[in-house]
PDB file with SEQRES, HELIX, SHEET and CRYST1 records, atoms N, CA, C and O in Angstrom:
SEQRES   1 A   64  UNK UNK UNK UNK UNK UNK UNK UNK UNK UNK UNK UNK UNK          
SEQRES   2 A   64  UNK UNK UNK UNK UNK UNK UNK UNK UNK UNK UNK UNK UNK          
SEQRES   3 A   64  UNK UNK UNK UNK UNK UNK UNK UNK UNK UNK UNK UNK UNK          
SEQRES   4 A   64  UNK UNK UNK UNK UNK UNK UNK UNK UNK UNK UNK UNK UNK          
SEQRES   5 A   64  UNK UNK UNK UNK UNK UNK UNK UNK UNK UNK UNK UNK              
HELIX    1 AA1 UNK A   14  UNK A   30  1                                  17    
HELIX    2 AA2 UNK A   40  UNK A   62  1                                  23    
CRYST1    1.000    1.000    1.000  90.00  90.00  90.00 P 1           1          
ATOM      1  N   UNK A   1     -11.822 -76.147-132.044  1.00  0.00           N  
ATOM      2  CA  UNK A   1     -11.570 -74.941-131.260  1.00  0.00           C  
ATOM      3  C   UNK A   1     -11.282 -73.766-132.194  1.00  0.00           C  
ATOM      4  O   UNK A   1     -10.440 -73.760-133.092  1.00  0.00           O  
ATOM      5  N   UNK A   2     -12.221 -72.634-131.802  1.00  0.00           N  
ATOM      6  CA  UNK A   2     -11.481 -71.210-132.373  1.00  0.00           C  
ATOM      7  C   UNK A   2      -9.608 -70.841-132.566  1.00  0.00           C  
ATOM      8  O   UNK A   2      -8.693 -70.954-131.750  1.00  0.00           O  
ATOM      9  N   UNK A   3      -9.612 -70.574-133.392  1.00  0.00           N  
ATOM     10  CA  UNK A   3      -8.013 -69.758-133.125  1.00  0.00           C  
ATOM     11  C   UNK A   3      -8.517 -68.621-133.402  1.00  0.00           C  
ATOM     12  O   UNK A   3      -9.250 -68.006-134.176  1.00  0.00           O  
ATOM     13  N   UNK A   4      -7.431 -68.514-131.886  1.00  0.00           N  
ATOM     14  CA  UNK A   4      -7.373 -66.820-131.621  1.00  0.00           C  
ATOM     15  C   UNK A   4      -6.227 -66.353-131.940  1.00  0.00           C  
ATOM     16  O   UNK A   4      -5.279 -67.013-131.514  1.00  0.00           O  
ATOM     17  N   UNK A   5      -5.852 -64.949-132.868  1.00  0.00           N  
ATOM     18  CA  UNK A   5      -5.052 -64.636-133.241  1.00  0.00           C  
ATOM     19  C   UNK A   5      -4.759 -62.993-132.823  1.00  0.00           C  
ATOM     20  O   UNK A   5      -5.416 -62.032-133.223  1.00  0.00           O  
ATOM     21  N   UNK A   6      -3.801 -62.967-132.075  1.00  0.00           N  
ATOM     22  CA  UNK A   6      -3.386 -61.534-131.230  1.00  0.00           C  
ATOM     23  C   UNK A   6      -2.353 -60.632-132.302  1.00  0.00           C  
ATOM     24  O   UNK A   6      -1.335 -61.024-132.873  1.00  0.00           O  
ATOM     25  N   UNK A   7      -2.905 -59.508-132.340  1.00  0.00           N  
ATOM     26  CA  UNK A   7      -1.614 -58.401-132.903  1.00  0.00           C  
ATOM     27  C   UNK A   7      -0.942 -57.518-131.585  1.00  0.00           C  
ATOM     28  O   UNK A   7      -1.193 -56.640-130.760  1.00  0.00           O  
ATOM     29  N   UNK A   8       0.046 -58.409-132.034  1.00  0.00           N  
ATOM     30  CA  UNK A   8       1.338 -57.533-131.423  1.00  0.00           C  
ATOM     31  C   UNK A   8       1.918 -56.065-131.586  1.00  0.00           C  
ATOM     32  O   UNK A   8       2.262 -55.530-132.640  1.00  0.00           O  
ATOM     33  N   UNK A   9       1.941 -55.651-130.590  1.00  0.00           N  
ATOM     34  CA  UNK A   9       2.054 -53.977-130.604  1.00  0.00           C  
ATOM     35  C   UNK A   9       3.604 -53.863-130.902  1.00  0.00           C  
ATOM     36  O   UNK A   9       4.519 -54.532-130.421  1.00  0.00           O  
ATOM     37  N   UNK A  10       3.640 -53.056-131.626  1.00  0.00           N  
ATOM     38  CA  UNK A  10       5.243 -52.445-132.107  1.00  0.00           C  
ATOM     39  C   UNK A  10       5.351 -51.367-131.197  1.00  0.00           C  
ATOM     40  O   UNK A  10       4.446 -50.576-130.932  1.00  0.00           O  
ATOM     41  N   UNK A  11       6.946 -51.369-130.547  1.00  0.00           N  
ATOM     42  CA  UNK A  11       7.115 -50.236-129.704  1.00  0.00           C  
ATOM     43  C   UNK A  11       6.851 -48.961-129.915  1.00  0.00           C  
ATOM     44  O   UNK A  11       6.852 -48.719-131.122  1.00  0.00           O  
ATOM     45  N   UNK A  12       6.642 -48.111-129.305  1.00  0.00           N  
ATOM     46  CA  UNK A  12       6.046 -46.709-129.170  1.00  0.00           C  
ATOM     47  C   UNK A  12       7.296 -45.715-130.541  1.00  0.00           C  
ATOM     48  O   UNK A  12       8.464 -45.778-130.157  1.00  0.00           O  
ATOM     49  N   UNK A  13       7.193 -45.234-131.374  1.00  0.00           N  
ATOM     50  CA  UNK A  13       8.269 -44.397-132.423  1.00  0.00           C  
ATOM     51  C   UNK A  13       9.083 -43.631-131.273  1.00  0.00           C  
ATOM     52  O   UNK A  13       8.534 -43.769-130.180  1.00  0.00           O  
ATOM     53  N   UNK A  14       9.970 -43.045-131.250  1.00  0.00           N  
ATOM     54  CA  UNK A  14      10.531 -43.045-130.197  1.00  0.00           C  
ATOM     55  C   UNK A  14      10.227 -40.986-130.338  1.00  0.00           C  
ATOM     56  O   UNK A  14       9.899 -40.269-129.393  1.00  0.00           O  
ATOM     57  N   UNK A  15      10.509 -40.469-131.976  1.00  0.00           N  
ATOM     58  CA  UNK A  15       9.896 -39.434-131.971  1.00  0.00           C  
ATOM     59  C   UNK A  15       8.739 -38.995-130.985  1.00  0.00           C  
ATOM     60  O   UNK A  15       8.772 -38.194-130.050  1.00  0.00           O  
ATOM     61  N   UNK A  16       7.544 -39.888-131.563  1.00  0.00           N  
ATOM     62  CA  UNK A  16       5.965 -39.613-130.822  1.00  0.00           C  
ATOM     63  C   UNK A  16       6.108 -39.800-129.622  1.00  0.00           C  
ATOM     64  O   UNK A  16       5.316 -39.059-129.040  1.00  0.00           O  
ATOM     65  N   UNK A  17       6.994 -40.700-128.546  1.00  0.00           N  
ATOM     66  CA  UNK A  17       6.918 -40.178-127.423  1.00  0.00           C  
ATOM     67  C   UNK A  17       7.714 -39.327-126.879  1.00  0.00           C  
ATOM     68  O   UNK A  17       7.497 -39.125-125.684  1.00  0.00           O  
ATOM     69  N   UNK A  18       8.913 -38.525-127.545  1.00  0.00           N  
ATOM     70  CA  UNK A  18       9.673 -37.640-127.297  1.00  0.00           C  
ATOM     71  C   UNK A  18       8.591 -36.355-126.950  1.00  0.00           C  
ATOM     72  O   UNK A  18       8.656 -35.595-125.984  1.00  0.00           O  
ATOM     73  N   UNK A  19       7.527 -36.359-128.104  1.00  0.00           N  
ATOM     74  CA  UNK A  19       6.649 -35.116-128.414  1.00  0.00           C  
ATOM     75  C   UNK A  19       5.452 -35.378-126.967  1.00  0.00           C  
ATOM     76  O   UNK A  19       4.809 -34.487-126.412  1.00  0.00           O  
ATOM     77  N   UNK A  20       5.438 -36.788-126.649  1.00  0.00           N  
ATOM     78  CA  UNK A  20       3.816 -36.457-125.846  1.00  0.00           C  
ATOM     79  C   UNK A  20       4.543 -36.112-124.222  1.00  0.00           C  
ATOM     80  O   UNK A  20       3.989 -35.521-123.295  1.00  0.00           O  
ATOM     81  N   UNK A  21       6.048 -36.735-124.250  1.00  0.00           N  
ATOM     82  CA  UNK A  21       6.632 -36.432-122.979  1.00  0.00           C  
ATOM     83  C   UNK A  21       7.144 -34.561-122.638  1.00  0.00           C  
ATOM     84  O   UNK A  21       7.660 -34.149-121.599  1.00  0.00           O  
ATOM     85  N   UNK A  22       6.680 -33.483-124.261  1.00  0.00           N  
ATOM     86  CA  UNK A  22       7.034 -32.454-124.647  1.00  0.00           C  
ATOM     87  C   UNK A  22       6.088 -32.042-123.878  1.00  0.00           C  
ATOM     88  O   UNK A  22       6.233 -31.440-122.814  1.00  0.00           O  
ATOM     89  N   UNK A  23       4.449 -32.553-124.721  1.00  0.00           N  
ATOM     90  CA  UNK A  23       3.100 -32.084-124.284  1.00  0.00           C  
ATOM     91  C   UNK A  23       2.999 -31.712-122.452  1.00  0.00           C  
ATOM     92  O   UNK A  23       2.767 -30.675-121.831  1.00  0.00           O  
ATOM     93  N   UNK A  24       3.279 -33.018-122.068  1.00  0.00           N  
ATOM     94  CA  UNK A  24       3.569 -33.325-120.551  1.00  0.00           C  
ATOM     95  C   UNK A  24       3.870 -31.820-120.149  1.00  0.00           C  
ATOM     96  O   UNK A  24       3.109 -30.884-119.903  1.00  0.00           O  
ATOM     97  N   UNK A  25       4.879 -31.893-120.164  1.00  0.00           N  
ATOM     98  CA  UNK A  25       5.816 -30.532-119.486  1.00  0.00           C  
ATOM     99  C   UNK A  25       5.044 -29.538-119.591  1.00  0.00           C  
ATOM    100  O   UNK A  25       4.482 -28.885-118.712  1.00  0.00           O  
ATOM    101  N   UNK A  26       5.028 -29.409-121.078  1.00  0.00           N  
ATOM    102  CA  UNK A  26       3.885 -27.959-121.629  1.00  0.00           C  
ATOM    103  C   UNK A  26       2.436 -27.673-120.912  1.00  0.00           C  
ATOM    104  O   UNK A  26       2.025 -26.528-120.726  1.00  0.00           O  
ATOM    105  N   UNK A  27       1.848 -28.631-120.605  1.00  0.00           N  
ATOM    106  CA  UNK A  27       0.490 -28.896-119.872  1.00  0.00           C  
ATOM    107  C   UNK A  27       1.161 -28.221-118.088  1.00  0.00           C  
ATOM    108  O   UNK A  27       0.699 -27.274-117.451  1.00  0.00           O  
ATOM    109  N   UNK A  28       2.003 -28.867-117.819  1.00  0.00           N  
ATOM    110  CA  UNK A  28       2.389 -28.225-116.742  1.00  0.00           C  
ATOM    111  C   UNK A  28       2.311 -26.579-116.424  1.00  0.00           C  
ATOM    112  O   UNK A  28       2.206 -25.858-115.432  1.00  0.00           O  
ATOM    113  N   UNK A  29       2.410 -26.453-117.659  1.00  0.00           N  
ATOM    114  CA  UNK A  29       2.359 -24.395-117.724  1.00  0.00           C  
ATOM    115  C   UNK A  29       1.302 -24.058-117.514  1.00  0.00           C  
ATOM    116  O   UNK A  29       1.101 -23.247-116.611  1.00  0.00           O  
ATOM    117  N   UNK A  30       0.404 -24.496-118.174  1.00  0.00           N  
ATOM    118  CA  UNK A  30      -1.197 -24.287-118.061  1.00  0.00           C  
ATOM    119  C   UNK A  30      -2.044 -24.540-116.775  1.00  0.00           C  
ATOM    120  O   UNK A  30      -2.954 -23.785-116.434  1.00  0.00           O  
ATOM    121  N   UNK A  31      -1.665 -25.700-116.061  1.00  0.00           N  
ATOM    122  CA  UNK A  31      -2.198 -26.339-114.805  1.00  0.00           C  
ATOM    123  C   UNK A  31      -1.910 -25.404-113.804  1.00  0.00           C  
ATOM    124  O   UNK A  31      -0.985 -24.591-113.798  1.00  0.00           O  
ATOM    125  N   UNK A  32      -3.044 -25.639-112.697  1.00  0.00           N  
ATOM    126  CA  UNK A  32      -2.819 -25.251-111.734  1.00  0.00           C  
ATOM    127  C   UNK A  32      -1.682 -25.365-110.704  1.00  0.00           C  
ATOM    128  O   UNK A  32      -1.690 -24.935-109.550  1.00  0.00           O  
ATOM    129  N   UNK A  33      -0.402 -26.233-111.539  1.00  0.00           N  
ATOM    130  CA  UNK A  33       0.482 -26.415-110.856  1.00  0.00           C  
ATOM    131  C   UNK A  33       1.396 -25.685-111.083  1.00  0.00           C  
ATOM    132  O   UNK A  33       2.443 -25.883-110.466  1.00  0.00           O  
ATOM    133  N   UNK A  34       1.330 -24.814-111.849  1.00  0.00           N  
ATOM    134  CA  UNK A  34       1.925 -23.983-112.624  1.00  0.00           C  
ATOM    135  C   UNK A  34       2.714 -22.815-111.429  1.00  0.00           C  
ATOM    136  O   UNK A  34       2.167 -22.480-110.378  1.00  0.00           O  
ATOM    137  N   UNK A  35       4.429 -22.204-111.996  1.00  0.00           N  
ATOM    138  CA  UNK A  35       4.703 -20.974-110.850  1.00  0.00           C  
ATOM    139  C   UNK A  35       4.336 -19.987-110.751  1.00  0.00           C  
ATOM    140  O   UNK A  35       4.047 -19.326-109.754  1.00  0.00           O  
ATOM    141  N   UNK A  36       4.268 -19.497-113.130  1.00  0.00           N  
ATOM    142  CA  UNK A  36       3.889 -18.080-113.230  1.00  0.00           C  
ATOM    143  C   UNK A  36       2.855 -18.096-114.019  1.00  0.00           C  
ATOM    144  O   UNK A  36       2.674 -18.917-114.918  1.00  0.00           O  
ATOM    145  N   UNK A  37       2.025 -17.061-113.681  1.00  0.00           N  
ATOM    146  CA  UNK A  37       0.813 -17.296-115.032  1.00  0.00           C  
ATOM    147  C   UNK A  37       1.143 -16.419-116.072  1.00  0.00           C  
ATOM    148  O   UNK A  37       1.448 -15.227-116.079  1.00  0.00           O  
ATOM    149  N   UNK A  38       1.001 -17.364-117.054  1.00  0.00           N  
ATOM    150  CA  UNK A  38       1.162 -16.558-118.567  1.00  0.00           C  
ATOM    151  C   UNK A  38       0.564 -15.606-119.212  1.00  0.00           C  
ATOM    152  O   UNK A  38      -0.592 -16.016-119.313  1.00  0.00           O  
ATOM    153  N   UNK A  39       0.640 -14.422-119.795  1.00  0.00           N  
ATOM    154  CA  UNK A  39      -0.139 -13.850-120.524  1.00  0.00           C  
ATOM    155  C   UNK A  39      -1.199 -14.486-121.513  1.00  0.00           C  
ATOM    156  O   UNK A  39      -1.179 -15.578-122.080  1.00  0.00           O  
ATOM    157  N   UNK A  40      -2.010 -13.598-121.539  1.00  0.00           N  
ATOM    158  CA  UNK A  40      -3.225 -14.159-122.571  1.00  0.00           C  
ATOM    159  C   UNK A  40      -1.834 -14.502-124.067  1.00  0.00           C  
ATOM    160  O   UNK A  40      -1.791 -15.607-124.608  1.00  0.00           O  
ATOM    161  N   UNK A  41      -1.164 -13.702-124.351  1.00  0.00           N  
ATOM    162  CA  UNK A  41      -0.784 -13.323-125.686  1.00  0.00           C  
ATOM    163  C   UNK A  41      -0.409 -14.840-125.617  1.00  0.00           C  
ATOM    164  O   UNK A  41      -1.067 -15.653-126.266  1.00  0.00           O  
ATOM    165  N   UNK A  42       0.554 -15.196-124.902  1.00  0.00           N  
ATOM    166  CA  UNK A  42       1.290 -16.256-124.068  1.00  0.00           C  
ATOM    167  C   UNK A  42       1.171 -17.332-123.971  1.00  0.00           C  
ATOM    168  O   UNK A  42       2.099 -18.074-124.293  1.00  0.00           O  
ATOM    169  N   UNK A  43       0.335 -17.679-123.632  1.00  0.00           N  
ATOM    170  CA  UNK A  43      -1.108 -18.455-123.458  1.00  0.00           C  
ATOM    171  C   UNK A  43      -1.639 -18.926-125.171  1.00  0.00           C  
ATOM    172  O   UNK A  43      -1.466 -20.002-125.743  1.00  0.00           O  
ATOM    173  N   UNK A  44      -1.905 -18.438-125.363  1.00  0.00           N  
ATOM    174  CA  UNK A  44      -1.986 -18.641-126.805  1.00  0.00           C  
ATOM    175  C   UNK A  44      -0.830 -18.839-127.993  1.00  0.00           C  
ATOM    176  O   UNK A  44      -1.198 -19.052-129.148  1.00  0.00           O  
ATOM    177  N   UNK A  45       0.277 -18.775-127.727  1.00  0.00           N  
ATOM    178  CA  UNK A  45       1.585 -19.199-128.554  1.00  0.00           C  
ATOM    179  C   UNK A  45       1.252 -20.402-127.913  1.00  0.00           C  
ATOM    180  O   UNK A  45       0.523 -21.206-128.495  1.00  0.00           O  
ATOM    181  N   UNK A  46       1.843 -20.711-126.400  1.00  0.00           N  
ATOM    182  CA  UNK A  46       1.997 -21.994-125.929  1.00  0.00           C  
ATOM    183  C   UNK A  46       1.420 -22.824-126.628  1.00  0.00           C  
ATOM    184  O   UNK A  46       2.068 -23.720-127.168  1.00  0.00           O  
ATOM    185  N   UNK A  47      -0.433 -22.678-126.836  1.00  0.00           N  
ATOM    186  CA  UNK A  47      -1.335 -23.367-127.113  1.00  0.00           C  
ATOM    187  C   UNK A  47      -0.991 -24.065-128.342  1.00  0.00           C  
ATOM    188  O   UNK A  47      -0.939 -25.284-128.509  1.00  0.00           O  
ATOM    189  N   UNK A  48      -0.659 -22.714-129.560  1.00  0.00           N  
ATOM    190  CA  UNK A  48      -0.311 -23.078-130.701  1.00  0.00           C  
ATOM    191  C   UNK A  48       0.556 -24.270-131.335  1.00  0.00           C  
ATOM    192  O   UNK A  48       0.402 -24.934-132.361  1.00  0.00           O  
ATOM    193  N   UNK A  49       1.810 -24.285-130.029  1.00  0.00           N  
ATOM    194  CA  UNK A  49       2.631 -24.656-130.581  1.00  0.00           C  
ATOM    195  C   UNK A  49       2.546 -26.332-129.488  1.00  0.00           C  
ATOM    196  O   UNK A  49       3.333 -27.261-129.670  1.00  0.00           O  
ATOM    197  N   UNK A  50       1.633 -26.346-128.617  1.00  0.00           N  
ATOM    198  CA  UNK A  50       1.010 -27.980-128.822  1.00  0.00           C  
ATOM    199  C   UNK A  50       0.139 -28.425-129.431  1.00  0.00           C  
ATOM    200  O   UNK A  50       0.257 -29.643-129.568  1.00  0.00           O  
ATOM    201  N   UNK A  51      -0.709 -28.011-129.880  1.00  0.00           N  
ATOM    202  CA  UNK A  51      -1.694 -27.869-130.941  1.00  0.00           C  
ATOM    203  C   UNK A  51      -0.229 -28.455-132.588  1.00  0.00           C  
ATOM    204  O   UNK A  51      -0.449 -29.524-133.157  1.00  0.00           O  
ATOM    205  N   UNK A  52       0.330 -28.071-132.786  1.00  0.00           N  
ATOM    206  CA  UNK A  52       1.649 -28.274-133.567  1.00  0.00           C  
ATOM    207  C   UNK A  52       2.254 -29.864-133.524  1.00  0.00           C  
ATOM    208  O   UNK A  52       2.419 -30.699-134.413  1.00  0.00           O  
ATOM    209  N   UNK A  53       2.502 -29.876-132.068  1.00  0.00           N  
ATOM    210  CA  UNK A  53       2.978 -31.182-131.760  1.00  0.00           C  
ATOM    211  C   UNK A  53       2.156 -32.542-131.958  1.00  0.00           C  
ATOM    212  O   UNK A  53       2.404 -33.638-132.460  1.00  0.00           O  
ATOM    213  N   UNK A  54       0.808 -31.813-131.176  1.00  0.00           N  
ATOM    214  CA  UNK A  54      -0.366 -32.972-131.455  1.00  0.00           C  
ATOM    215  C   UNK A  54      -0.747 -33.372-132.896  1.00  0.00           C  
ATOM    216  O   UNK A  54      -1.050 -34.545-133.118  1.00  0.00           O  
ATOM    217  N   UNK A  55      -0.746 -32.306-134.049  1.00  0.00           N  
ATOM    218  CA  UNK A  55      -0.825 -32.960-135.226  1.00  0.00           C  
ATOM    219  C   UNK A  55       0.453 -33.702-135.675  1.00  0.00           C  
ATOM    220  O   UNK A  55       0.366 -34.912-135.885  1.00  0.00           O  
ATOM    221  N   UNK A  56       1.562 -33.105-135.827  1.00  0.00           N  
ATOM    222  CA  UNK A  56       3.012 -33.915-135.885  1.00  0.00           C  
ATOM    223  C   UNK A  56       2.667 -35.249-135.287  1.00  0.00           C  
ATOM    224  O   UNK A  56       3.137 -36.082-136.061  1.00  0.00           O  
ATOM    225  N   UNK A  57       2.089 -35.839-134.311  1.00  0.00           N  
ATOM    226  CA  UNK A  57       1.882 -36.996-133.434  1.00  0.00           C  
ATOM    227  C   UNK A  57       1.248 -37.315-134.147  1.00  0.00           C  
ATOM    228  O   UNK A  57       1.970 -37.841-134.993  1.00  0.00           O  
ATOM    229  N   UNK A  58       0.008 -37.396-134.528  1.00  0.00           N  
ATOM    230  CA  UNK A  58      -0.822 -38.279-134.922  1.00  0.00           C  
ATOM    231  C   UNK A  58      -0.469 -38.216-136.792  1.00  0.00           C  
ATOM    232  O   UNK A  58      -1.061 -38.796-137.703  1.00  0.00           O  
ATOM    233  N   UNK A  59       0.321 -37.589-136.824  1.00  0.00           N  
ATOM    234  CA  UNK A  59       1.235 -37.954-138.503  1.00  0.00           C  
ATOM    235  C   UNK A  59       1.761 -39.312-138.333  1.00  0.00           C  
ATOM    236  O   UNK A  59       1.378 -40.277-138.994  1.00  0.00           O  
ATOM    237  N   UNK A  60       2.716 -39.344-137.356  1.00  0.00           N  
ATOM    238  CA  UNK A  60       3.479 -39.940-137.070  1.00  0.00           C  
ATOM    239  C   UNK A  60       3.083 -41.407-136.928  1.00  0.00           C  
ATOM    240  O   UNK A  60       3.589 -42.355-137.527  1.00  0.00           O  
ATOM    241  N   UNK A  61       2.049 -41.437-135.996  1.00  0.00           N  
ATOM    242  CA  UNK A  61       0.772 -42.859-135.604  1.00  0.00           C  
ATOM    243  C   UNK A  61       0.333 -43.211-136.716  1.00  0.00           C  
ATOM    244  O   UNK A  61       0.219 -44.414-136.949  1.00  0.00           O  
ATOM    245  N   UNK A  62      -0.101 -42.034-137.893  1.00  0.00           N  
ATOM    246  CA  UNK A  62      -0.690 -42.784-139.155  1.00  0.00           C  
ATOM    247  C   UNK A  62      -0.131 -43.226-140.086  1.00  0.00           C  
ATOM    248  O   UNK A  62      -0.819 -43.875-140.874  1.00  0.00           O  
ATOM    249  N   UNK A  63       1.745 -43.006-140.453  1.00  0.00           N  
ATOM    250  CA  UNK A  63       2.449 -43.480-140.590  1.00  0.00           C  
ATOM    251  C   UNK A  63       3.200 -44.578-140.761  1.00  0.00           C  
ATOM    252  O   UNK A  63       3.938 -45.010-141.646  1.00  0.00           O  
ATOM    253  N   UNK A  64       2.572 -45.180-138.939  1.00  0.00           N  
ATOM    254  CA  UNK A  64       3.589 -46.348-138.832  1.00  0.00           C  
ATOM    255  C   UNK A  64       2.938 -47.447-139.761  1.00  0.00           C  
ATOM    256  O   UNK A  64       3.494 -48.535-139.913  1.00  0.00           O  
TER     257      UNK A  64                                                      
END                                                                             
């Protein structure tokens, strides 16, 4: 018989999901679920600064 050999996932860094549960929220601004709409200027910080998080994240993933 084959052996099958499984890799076990190590829990989530607790950082990287602090940041994607950040993203979450932040995406909320943007969506149509949104209360106020943001300025273009606005709009573009926001962007920046998940754009920020998302590389920080995948630091973090390449890391472990």
């Amino acid at each position: 018989m084959p052996i099958i050999k499984f890799k076990l996932q190590k829990p989530m860094n607790s950082e990287l999901l602090e940041n994607l549960n950040k993203l979450k929220k932040m995406l909320v601004l943007l969506s149509e679920e949104r209360k106020v709409v943001m300025s273009h200027h606005k709009t573009f910080e926001h962007v920046e600064k998940m754009r920020n998080i998302v590389n920080e994240s995948i630091e973090l993933a390449e890391n472990e």
